[in-house]
C-alpha positions as a Python dict, from the first residue, in 0.01 Angstrom:
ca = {
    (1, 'X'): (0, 0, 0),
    (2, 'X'): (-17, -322, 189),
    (3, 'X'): (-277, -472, -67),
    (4, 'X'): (-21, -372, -321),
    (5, 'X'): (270, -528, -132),
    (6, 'X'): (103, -813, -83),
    (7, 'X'): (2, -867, -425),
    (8, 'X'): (384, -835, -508),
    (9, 'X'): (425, -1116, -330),
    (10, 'X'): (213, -1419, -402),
    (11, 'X'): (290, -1283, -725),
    (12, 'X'): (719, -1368, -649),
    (13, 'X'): (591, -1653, -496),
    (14, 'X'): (452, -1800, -761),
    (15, 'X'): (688, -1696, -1057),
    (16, 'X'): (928, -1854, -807),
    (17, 'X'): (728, -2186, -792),
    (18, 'X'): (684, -2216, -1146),
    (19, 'X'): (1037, -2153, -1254),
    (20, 'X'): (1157, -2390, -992),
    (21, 'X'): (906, -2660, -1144),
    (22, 'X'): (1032, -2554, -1509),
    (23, 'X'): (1357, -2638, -1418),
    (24, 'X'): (1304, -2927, -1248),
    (25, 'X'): (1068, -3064, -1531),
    (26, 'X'): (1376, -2959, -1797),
    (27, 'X'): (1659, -3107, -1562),
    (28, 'X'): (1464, -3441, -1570),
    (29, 'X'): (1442, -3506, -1939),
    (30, 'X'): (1785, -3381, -1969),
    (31, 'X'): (1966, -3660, -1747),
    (32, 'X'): (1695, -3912, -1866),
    (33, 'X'): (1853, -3830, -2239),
    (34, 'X'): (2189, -3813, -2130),
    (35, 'X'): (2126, -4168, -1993),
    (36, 'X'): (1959, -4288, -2245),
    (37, 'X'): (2244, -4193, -2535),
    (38, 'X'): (2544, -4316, -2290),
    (39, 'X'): (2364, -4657, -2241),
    (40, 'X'): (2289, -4681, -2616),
    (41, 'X'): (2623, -4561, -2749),
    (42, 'X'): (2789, -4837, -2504),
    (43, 'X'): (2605, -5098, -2623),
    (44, 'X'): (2683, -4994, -2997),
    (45, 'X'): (3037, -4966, -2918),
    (46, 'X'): (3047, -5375, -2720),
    (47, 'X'): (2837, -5469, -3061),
    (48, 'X'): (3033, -5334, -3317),
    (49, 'X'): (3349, -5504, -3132),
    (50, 'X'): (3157, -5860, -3105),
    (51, 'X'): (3059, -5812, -3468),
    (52, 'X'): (3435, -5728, -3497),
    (53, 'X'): (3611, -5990, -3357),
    (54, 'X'): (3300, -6293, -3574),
    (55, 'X'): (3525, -6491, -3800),
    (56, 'X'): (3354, -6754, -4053),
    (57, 'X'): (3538, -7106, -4018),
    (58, 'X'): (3355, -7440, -4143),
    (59, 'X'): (3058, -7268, -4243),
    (60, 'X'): (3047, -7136, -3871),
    (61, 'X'): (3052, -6842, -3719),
    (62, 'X'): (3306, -6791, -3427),
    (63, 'X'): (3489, -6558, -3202),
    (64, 'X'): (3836, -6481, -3250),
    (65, 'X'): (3980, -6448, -2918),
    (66, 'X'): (4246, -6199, -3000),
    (67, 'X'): (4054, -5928, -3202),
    (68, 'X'): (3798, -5922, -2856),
    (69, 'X'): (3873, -5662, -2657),
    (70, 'X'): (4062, -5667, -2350),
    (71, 'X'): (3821, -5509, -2122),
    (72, 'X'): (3650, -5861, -2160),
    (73, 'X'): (3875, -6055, -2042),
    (74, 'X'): (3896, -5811, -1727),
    (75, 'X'): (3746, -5960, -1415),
    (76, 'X'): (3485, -5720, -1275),
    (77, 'X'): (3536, -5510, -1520),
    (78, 'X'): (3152, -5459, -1607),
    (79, 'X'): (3154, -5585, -1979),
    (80, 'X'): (3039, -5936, -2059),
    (81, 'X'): (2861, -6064, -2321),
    (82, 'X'): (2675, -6380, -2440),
    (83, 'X'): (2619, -6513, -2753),
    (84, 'X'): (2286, -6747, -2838),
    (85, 'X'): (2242, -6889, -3175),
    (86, 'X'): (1964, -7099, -3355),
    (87, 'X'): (2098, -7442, -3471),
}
């Protein structure tokens, strides 16, 4: 009975250990996904409003201040950008 009892167990025990790694293993890729999407749909969304707000004057491209959005010209407000061009 005891053998049997025992055998129950390390036989809990490890189901338990094994489920407990299973879900950490699956709780792990799921944040690193969630993440991943938030960061990229973020920068999408600040790119598409740049790409927005690019008017063409003298053959140049610029910014047009008003079409930027005003979280950018929020201090702290955790959006910035920079713009580097060839020329």
């Amino acid at each position: 009975m005891k053998s049997l009892q025992r055998h129950l167990q390390l036989w809990l025990a490890v189901s338990l250990i094994l489920l407990i790694v299973l879900f950490w293993i699956v709780a792990n890729r799921s944040m690193h996904r969630i993440t991943e999407n938030y960061i990229v749909e973020r920068l999408e969304h600040d790119w598409q409003n740049l790409y927005d707000a690019l008017v063409q004057r003298n053959n140049q491209l610029a910014l047009h201040n008003k079409r930027i959005n005003s979280i950018y010209h929020t201090l702290d407000s955790g959006h910035y950008f920079l713009i580097a061009s060839r020329g």
